[in-house]
C-alpha positions in Angstrom: -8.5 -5.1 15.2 -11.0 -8.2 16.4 -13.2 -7.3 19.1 -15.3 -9.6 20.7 -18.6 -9.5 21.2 -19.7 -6.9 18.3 -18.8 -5.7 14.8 -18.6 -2.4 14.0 -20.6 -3.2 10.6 -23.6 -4.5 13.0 -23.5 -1.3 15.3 -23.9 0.6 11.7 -26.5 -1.2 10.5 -28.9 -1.5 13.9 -28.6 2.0 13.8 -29.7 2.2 10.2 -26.9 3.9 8.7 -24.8 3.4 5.3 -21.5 3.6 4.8 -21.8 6.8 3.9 -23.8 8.4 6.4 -21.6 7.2 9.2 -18.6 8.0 7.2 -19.9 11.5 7.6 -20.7 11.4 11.0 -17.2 10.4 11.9 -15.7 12.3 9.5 -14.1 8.9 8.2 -13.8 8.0 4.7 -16.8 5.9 3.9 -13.6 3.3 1.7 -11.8 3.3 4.9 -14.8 2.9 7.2 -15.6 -0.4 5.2 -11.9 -1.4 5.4 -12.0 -1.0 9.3 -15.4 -3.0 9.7 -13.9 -5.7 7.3 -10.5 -5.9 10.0 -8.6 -5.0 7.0 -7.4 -1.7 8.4 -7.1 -1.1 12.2 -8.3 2.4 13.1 -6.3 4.8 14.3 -6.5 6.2 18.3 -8.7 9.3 17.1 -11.1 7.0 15.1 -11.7 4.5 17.8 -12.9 7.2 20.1 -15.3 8.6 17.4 -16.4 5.0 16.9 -16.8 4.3 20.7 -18.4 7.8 20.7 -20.9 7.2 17.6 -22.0 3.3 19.0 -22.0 4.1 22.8 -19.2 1.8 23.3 -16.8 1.9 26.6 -13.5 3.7 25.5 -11.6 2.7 27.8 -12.1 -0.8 26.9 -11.8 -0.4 23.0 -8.3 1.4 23.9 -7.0 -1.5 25.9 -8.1 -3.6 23.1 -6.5 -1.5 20.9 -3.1 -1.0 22.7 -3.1 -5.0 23.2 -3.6 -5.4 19.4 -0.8 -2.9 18.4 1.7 -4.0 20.7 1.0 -7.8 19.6 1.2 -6.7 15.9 4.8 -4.6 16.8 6.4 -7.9 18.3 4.7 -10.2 15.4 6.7 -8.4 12.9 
C-alpha cells in the first residue's frame, strides 16, 4: 500500500520507536511491521486501524486508501 504524504517508517521513528517496540504496541510482528513499512506486504483491515490508531492518522482515509488499493490489486491480477 503507497500512501502519500507519509511513511509509516517516519511516523515510527519521529515517535522514537524501534521496530520492536511498535511491534509490541500493535501487537504486530516486528518482521512484518518492517515488511509493511517497506510496501512489501499490505496490512491487513485490523492493522491499518491500529496503525491509524498508534500515529494519530485519519481512519477513514487510510481505509479508502486501502479499499482503493485492494480492489486495484483484485482487477490487476
Amino acid at each position: 500500500m503507497e500512501q502519500t504524504g507519509f511513511s509509516y517508517k517516519s511516523l515510527r521513528e519521529q515517535r522514537g520507536l524501534n521496530l520492536k517496540q511498535a511491534g509490541i504496541l500493535l501487537s504486530i510482528d516486528p518482521t512484518l511491521l518492517n515488511r509493511i513499512e517497506n510496501h512489501v506486504r499490505r496490512p491487513t483491515r485490523q492493522q491499518l486501524m491500529k496503525l491509524a490508531e498508534l500515529y494519530q492518522l485519519d481512519p477513514d482515509a487510510l481505509l479508502v486508501d486501502w479499499l482503493s488499493d485492494k480492489v486495484f490489486h483484485e482487477l490487476e491480477g
